[in-house]
N, CA, C and O of each residue as an XYZ file, in Angstrom:
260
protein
N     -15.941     -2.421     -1.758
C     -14.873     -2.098     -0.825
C     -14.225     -3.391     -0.328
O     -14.958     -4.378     -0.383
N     -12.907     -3.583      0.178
C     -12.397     -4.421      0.600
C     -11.660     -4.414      2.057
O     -10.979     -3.416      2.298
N     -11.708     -5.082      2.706
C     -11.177     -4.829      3.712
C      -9.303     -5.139      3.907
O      -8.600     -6.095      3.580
N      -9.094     -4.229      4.379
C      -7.931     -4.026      4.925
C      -7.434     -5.149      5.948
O      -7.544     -4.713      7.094
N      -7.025     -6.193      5.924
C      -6.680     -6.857      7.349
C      -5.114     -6.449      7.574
O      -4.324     -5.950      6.773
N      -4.923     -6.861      9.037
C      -3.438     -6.458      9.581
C      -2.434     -6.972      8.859
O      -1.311     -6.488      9.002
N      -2.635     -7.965      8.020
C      -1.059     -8.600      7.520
C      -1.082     -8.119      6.336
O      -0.043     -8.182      5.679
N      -2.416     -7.443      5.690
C      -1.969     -6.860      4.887
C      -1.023     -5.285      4.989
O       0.017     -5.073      4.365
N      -1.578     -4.488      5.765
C      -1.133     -3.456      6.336
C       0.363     -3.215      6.603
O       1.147     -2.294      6.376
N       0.445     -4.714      7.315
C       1.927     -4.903      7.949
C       3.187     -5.180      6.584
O       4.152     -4.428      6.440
N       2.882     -6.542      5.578
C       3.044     -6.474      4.552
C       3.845     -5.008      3.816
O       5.022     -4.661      3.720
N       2.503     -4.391      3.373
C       2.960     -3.239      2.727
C       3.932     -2.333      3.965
O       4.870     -1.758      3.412
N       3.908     -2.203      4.820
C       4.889     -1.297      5.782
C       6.416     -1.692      5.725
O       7.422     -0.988      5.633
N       6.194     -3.466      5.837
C       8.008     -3.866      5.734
C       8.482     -3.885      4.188
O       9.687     -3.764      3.971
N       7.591     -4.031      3.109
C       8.007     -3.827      1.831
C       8.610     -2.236      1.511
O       9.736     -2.041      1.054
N       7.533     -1.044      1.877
C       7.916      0.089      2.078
C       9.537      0.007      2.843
O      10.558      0.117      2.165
N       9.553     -0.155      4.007
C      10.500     -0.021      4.400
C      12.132     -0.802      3.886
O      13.237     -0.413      4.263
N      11.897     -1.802      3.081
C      13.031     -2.246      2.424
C      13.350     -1.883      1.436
O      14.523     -1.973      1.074
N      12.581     -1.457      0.833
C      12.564     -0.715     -0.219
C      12.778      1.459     -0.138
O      12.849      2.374     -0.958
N      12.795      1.312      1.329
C      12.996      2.539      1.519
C      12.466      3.642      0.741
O      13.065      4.514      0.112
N      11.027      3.402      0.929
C      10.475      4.404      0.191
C       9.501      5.340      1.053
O       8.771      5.002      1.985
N       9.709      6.771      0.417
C       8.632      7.402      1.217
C       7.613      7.312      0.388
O       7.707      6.982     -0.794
N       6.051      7.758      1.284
C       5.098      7.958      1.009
C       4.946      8.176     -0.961
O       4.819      7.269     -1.785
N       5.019      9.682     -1.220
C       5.156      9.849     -2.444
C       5.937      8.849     -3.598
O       5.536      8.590     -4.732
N       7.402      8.296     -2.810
C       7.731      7.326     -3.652
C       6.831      6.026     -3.791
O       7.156      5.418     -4.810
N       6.150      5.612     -3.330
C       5.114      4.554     -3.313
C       4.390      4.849     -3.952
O       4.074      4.175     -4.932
N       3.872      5.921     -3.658
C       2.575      6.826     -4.610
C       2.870      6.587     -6.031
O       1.947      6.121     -6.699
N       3.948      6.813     -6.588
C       4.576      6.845     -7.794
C       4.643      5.497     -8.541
O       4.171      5.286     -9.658
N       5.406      4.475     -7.632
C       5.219      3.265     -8.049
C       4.163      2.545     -8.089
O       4.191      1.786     -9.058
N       2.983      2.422     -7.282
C       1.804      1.822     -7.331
C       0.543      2.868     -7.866
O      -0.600      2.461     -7.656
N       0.643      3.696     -8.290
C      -0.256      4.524     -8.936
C      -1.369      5.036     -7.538
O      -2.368      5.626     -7.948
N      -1.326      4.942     -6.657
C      -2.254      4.647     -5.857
C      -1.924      6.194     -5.082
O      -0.760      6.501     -4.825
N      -2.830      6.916     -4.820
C      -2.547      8.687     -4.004
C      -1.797      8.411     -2.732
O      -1.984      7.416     -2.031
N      -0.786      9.533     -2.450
C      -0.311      9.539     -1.349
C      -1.288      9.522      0.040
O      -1.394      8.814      1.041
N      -1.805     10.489     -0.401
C      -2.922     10.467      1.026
C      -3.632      9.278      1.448
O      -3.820      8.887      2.600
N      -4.029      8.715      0.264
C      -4.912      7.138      0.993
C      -3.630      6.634      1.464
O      -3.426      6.820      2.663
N      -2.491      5.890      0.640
C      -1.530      5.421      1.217
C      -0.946      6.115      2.722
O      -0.186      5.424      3.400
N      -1.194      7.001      3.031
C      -0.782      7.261      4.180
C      -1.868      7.066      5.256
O      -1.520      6.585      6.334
N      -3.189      7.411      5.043
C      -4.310      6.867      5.640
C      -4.170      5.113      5.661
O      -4.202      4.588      6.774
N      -4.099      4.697      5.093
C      -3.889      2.785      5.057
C      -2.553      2.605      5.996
O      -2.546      2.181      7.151
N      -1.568      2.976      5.316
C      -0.575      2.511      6.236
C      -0.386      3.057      8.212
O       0.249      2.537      9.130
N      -1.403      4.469      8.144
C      -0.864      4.778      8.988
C      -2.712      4.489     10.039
O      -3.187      5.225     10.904
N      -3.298      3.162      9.465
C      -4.403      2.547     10.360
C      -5.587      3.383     10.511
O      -6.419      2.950     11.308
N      -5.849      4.468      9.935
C      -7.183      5.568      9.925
C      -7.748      4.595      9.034
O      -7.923      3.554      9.668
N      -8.170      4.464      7.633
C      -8.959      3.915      7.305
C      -9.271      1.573      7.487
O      -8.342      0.787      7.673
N     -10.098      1.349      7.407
C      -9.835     -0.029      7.725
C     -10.520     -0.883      5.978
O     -10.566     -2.094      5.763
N     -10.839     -0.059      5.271
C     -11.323     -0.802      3.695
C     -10.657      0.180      2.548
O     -10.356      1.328      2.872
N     -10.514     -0.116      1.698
C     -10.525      0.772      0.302
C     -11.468      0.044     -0.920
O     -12.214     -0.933     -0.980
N     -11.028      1.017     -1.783
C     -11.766      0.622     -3.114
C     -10.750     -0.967     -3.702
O      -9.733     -1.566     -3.352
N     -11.591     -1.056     -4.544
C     -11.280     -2.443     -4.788
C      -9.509     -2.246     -6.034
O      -8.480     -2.920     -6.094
N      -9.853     -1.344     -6.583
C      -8.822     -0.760     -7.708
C      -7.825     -0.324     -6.260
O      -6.667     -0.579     -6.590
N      -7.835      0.123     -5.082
C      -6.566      0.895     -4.781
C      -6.135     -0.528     -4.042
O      -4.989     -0.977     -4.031
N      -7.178     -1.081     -3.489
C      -6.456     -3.001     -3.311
C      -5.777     -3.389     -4.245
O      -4.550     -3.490     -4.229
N      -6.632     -3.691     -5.318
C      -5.436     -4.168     -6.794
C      -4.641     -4.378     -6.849
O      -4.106     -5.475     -7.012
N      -3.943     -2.641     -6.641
C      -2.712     -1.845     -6.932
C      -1.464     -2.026     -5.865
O      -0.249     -2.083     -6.053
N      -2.043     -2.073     -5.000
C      -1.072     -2.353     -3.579
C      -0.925     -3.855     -3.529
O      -0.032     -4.282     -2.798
N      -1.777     -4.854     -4.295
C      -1.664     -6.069     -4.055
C      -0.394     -6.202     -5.101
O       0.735     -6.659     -4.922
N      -0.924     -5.713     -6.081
C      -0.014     -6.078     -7.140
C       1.733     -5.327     -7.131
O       2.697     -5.981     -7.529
N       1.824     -4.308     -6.760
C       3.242     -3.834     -6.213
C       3.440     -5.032     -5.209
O       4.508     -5.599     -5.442
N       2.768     -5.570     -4.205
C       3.102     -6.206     -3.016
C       3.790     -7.493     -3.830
O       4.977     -7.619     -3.527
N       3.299     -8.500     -4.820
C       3.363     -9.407     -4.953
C       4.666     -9.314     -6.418
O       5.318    -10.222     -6.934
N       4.632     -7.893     -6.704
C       5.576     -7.597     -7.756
C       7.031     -8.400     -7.374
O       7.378     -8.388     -6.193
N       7.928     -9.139     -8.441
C       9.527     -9.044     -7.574
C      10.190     -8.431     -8.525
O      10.006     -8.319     -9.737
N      11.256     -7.922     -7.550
C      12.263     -6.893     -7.675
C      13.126     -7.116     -8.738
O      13.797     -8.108     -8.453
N      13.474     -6.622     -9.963
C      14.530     -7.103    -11.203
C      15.959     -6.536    -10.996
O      16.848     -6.791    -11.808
């Protein structure tokens, strides 16, 4: 498991939001379930699996073409 810290959290919230995506649209792009993504972003859980880190790291660090 990995832990969740705040800048990561925060991170993914202003990327979401410039990108203007809802929930499901995220879901879609990072392979990662809506429900955890909404549990993570919305501060209920504080770790995930190491694969749904990955995935959110790697959309996070993705740039835009």
């Amino acid at each position: 498991m990995k832990a969740l810290t705040k800048n990561f959290v925060d991170a993914l919230i202003i990327k979401q939001a410039r990108e203007r995506l809802n929930f499901g649209q995220l879901a879609e792009q990072t392979g990662v379930n809506s429900v955890t993504i909404s549990r993570i972003i919305n501060r209920k859980v504080d770790t995930a699996q190491e694969r749904t880190f990955d995935k959110l790291n790697d959309w996070l660090l993705a740039e835009k073409v």
